[in-house]
C-alpha positions as a LaTeX table, in Angstrom:
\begin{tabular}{lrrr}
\hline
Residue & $x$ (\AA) & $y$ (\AA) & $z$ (\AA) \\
\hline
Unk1 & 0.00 & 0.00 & 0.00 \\
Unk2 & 2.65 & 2.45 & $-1.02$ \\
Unk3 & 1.86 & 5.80 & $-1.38$ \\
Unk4 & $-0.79$ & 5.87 & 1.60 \\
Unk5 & $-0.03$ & 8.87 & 3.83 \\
Unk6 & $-2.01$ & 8.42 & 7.46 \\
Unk7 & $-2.11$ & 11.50 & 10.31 \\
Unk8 & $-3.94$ & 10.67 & 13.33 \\
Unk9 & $-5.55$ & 13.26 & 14.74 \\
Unk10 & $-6.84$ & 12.14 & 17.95 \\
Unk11 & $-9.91$ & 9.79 & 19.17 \\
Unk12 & $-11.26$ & 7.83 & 16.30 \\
Unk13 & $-10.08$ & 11.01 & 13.26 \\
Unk14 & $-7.35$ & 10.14 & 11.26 \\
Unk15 & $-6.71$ & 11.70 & 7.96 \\
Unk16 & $-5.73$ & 9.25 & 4.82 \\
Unk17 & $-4.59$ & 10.86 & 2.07 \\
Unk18 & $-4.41$ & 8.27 & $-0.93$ \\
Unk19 & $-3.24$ & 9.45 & $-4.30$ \\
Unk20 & $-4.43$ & 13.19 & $-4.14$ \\
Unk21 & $-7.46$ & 12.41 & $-2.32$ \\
Unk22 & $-7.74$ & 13.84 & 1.36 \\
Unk23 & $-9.89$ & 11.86 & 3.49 \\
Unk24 & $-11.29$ & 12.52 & 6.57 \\
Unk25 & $-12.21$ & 9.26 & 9.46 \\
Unk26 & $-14.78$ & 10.75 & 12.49 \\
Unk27 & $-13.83$ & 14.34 & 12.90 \\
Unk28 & $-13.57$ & 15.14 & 16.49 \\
Unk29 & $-11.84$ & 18.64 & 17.10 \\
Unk30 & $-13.36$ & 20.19 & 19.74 \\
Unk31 & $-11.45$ & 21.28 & 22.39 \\
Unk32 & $-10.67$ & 19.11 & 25.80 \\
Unk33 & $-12.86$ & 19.90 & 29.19 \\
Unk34 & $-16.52$ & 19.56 & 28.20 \\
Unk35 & $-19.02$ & 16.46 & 29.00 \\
Unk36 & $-21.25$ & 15.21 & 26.23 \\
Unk37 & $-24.56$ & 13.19 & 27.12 \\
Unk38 & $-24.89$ & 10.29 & 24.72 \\
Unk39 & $-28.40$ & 9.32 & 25.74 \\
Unk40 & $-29.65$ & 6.53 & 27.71 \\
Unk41 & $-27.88$ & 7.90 & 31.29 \\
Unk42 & $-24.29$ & 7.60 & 29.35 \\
Unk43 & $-22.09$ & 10.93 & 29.03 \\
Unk44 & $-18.31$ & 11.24 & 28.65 \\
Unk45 & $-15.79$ & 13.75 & 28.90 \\
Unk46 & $-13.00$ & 15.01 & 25.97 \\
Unk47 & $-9.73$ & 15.11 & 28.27 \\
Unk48 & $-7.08$ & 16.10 & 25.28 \\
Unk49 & $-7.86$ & 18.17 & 21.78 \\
Unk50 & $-6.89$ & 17.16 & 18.72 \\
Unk51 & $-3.23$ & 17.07 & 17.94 \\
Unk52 & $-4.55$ & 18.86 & 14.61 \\
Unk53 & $-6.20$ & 21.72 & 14.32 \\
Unk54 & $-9.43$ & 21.67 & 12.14 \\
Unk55 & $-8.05$ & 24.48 & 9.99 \\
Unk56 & $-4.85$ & 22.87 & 9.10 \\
Unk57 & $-6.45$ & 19.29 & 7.96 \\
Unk58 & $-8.50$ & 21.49 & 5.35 \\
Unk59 & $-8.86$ & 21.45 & 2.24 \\
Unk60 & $-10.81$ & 17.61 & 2.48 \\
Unk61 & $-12.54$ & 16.19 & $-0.22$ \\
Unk62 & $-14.44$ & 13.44 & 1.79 \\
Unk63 & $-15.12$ & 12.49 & 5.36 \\
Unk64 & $-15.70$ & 9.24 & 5.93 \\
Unk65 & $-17.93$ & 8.99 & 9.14 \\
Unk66 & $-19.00$ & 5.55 & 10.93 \\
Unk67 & $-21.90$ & 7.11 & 12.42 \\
Unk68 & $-23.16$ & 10.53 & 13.31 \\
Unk69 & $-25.31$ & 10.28 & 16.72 \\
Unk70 & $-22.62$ & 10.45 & 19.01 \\
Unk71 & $-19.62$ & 13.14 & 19.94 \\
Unk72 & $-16.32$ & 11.48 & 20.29 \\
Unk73 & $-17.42$ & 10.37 & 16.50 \\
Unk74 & $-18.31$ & 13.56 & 15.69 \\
Unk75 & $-17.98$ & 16.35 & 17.82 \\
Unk76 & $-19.44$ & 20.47 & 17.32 \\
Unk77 & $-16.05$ & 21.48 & 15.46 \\
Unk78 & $-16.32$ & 18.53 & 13.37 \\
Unk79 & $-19.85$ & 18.89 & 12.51 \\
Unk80 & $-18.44$ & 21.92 & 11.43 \\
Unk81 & $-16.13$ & 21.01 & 9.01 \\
Unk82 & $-18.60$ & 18.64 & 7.25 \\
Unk83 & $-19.59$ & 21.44 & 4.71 \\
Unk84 & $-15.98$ & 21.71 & 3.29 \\
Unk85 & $-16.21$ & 18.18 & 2.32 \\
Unk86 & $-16.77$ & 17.31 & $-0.93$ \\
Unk87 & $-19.21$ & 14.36 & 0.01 \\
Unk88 & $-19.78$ & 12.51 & 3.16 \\
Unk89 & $-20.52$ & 8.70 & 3.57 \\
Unk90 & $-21.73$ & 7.19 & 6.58 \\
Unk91 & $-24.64$ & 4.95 & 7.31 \\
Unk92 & $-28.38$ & 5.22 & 5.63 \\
Unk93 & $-30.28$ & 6.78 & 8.79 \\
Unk94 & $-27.02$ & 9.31 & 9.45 \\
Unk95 & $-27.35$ & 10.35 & 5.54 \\
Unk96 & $-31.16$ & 11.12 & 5.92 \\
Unk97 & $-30.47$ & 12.97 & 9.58 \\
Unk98 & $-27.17$ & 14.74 & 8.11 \\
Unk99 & $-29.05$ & 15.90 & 4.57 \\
Unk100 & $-27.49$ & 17.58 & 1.78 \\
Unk101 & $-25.36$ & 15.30 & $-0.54$ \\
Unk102 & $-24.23$ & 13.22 & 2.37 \\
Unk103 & $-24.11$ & 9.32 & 1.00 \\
Unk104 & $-25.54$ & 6.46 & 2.82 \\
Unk105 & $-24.91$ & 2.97 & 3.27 \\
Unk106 & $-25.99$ & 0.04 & 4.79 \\
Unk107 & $-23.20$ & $-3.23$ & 5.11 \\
Unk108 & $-22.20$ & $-4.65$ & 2.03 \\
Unk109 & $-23.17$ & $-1.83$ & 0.06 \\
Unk110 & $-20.99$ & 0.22 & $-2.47$ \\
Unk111 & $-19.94$ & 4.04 & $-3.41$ \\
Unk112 & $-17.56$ & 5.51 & $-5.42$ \\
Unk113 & $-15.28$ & 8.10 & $-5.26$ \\
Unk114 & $-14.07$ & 9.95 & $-8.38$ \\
Unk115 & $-12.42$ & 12.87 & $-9.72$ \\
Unk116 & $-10.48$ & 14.66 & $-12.55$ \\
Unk117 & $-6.61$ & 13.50 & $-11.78$ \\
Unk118 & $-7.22$ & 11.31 & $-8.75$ \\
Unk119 & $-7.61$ & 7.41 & $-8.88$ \\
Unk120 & $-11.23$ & 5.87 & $-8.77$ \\
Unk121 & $-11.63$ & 4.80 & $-5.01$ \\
Unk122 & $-14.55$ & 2.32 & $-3.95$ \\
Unk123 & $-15.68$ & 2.46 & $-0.65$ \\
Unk124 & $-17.95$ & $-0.09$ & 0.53 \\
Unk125 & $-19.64$ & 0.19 & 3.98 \\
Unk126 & $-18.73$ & $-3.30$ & 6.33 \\
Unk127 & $-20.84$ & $-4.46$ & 9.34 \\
Unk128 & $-20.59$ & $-2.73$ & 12.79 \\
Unk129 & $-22.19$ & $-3.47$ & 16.03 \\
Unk130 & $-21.94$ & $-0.54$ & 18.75 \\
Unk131 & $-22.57$ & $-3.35$ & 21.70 \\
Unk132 & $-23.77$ & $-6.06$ & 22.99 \\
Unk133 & $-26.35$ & $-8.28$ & 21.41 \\
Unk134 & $-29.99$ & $-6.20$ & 21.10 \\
Unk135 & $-28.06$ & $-3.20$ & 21.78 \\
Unk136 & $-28.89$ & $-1.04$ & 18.06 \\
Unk137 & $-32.38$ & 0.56 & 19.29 \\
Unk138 & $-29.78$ & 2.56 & 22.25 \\
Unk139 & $-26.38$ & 2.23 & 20.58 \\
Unk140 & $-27.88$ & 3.14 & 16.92 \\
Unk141 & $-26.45$ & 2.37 & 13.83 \\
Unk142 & $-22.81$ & 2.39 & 13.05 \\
Unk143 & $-20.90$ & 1.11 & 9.55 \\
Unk144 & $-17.35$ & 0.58 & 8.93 \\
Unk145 & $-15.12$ & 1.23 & 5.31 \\
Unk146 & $-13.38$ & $-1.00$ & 2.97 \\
Unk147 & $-11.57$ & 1.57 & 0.48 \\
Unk148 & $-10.47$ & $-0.37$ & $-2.44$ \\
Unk149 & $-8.39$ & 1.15 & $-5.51$ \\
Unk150 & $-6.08$ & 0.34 & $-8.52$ \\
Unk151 & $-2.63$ & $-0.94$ & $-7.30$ \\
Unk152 & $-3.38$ & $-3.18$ & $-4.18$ \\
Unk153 & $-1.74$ & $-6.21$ & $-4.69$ \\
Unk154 & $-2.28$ & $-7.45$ & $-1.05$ \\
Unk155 & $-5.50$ & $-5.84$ & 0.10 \\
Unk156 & $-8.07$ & $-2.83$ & 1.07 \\
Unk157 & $-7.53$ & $-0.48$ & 3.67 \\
Unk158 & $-10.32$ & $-1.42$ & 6.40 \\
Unk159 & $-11.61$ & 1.15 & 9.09 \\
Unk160 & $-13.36$ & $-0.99$ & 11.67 \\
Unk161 & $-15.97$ & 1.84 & 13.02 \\
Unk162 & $-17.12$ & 1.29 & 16.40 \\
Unk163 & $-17.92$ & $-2.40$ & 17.00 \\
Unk164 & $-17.29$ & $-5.02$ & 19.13 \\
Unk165 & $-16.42$ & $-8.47$ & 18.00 \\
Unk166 & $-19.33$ & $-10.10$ & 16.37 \\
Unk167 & $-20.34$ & $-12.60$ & 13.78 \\
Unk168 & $-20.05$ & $-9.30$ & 11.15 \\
Unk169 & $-16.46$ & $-9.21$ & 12.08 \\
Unk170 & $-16.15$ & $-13.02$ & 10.77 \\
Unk171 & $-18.20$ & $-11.77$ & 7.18 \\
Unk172 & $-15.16$ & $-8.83$ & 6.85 \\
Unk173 & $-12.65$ & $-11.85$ & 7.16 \\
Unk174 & $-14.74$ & $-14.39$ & 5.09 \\
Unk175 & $-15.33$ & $-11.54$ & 2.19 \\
Unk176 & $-11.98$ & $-9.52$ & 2.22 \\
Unk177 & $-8.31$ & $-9.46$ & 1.74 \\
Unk178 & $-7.13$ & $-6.84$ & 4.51 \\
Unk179 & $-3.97$ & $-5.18$ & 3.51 \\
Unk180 & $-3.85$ & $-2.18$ & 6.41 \\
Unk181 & $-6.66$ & $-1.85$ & 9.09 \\
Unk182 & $-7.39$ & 1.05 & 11.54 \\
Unk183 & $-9.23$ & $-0.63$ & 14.29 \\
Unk184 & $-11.59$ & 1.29 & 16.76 \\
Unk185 & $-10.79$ & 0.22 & 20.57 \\
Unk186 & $-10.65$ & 1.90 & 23.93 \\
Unk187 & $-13.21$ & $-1.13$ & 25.47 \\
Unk188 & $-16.04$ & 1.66 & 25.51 \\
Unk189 & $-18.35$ & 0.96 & 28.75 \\
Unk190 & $-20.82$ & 2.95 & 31.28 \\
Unk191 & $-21.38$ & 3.08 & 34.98 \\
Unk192 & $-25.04$ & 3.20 & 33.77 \\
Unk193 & $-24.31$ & $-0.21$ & 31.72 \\
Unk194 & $-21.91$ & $-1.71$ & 34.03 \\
Unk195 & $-19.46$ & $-4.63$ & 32.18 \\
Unk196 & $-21.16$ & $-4.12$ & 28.95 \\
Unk197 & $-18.66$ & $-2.99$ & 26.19 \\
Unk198 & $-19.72$ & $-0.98$ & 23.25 \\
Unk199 & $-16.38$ & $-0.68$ & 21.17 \\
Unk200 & $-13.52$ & $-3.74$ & 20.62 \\
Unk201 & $-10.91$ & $-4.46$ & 23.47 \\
Unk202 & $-7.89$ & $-5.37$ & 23.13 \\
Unk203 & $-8.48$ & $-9.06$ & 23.84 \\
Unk204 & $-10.97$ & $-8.81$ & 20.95 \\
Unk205 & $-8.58$ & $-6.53$ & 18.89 \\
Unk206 & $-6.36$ & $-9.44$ & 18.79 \\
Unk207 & $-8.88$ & $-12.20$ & 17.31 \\
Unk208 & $-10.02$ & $-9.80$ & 14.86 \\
Unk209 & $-6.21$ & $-9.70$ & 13.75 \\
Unk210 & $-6.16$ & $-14.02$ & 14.08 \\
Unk211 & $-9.45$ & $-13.79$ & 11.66 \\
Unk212 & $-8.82$ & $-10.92$ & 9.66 \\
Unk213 & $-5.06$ & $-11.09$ & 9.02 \\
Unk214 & $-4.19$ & $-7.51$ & 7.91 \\
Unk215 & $-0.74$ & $-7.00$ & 6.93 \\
Unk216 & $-0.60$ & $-3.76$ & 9.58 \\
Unk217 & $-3.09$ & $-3.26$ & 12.48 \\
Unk218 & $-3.44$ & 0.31 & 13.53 \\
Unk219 & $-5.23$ & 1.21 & 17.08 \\
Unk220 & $-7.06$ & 4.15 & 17.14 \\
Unk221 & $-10.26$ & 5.41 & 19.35 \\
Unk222 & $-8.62$ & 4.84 & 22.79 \\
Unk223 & $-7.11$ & 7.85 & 23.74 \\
Unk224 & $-8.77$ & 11.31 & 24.31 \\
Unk225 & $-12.22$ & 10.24 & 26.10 \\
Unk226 & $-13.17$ & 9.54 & 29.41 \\
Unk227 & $-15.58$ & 6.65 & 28.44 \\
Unk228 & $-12.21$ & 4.91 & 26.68 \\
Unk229 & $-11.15$ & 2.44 & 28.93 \\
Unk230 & $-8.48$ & 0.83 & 27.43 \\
Unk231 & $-5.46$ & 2.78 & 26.78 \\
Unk232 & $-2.12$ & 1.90 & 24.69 \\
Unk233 & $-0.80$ & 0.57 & 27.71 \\
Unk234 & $-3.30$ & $-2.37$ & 27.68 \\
Unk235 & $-3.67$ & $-2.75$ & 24.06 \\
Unk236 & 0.19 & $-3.64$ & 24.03 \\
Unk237 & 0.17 & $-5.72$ & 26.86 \\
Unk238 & $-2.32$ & $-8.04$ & 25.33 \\
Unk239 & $-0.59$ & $-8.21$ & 21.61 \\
Unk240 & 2.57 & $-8.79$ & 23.40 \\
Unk241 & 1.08 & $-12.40$ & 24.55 \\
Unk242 & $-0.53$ & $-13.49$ & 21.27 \\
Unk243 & 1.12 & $-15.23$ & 18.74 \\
Unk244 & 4.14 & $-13.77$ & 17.17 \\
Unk245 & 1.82 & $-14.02$ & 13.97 \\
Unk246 & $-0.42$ & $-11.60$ & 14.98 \\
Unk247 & 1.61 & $-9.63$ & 17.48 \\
Unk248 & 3.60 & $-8.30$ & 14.77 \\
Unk249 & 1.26 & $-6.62$ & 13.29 \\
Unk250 & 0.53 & $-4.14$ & 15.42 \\
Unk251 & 1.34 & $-0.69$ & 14.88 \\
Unk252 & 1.39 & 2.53 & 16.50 \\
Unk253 & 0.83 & 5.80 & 14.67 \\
Unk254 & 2.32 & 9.20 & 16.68 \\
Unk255 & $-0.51$ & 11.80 & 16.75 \\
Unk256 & $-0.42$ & 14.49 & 14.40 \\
Unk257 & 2.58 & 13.39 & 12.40 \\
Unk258 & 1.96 & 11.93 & 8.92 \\
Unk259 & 2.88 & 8.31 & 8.52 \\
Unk260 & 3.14 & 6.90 & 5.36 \\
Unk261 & 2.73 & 3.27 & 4.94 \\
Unk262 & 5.05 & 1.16 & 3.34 \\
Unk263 & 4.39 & $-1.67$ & 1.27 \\
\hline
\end{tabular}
C-alpha cells in the first residue's frame, strides 16, 4: 500500500490521504474539558484536543464517518467542518439525519469516489455493532469502510468503526483481503451499563487480527475520552502475549505526524 499517507488526529479522526485524495475518518476537534450526554444515562468527557487543528487538515474532499449520533465520533467542530467536504458517507439513517449530498450505506453496500486527476476509489460500507447483542435501538447504527483502488496487490484499507467483536467481524474476514486496518478500541463501557462494552478491546482486537489477518493493524479510538477504557498501555500488553503471527502486526501511529505506509 505504497503511497498511503495516514495522520492521526486524535480519538477515532485520522486523515488518509491516498493518491491526491484527502480523506477525513470521524472528525472530532473540539477542544478538551466539556461532557457530552450520549443518551440513555451515558455521558463522557473530551480530556485532550486534537493534535490537529481543524483548519490545518482542510482542504478535504471526503469524510468518511462511521456514524453521526454520538460526539467522540463527531464532535461540534467537526460537525463543522462537514460542509468543506466534498461528500460525506456514513450509514443510511445518518445520511437522511445529516441531509445535503451526504451518501448512505448500509453493510455490504458500495460508493464511489471519483475525480479529474485522482484514482477511482470504492468504498464499501462493512458491518458494525456498537454493543452487545440487542443493543442497536440505544447504541444506533454504526458502519465501517473498505476503500479499495487500482494498485493493491495485497489488500483494502479497512476502518473498523465502532464495534465489538461479532459474527459481522467473521463476514469482513470471510469476504476480504485486509492489507492495512485502523481498528476502533478503547473497550467503551458505562457506569449506567456496568461490564457491557460498546467498542472492541484489546483481547478482541487481537482475534479480529487471528481472523482478519491484515498485513498492519493500527489502534485508534482509545485515547482522548473519558468513556475509553483501554489505553495503549493495555492494548500492548495483550498483543505482546498473542502469537508472534499476529503480534507483529501491530502498529502505533504518533498523533499528528503523517505516517506513510510502506508496502
Amino acid at each position: 500500500m505504497r503511497g498511503v499517507r495516514l495522520t492521526h488526529v486524535g480519538g477515532p479522526t485520522v486523515l488518509l490521504e491516498v493518491g491526491e485524495w484527502r480523506i477525513l475518518v470521524d472528525p472530532t476537534f473540539d477542544a478538551p474539558g466539556r461532557r457530552y450526554a450520549f443518551g440513555w444515562g451515558t455521558s463522557s468527557r473530551k480530556v485532550t484536543g486534537p493534535a490537529v487543528p481543524a483548519d490545518d487538515v482542510l482542504p478535504v474532499d471526503v469524510v468518511l464517518l462511521s456514524h453521526d449520533h454520538h460526539a467522540d465520533n463527531l464532535d461540534d467542530a467537526g460537525r463543522a467542518l462537514l460542509p468543506a467536504a466534498g461528500a460525506v458517507v456514513t450509514t443510511a439513517v445518518g445520511a437522511r439525519r445529516l441531509g445535503g449530498a451526504a451518501r448512505g450505506l448500509h453493510a455490504w453496500e458500495t460508493t464511489e469516489l471519483s475525480a479529474p486527476g485522482k484514482p477511482t476509489i470504492e468504498v464499501t460500507a462493512t458491518p458494525a455493532r456498537h454493543g452487545p447483542p440487542l443493543s442497536r435501538p440505544v447504541a444506533g447504527h454504526v458502519v465501517g469502510f473498505a476503500l479499495r483502488w487500482e494498485g493493491q496487490d495485497d489488500g483494502v484499507l479497512w476502518i473498523s468503526g465502532d464495534t465489538v467483536l461479532f459474527g459481522g467481524l467473521r463476514e469482513v474476514a470471510d469476504r476480504l483481503d485486509v492489507d492495512t486496518a485502523l481498528l476502533h478500541l478503547g473497550g467503551v463501557r458505562f457506569p449506567v451499563t456496568g461490564p457491557l462494552r460498546y467498542s472492541m478491546t484489546a483481547r478482541q482486537a487481537v482475534e479480529v487480527c487471528r481472523l482478519v489477518r491484515p498485513r498492519t493493524a493500527i489502534p485508534v479510538h482509545y485515547e482522548g475520552w473519558s468513556h475509553f477504557r483501554q489505553g495503549r498501555d493495555a492494548i500492548e500488553r495483550e498483543f505482546a502475549r498473542a502469537p508472534a503471527d499476529v503480534r507483529e502486526r501491530l502498529r502505533w501511529l504518533p498523533l499528528g505526524a503523517p505516517v506513510e505506509l510502506a508496502a
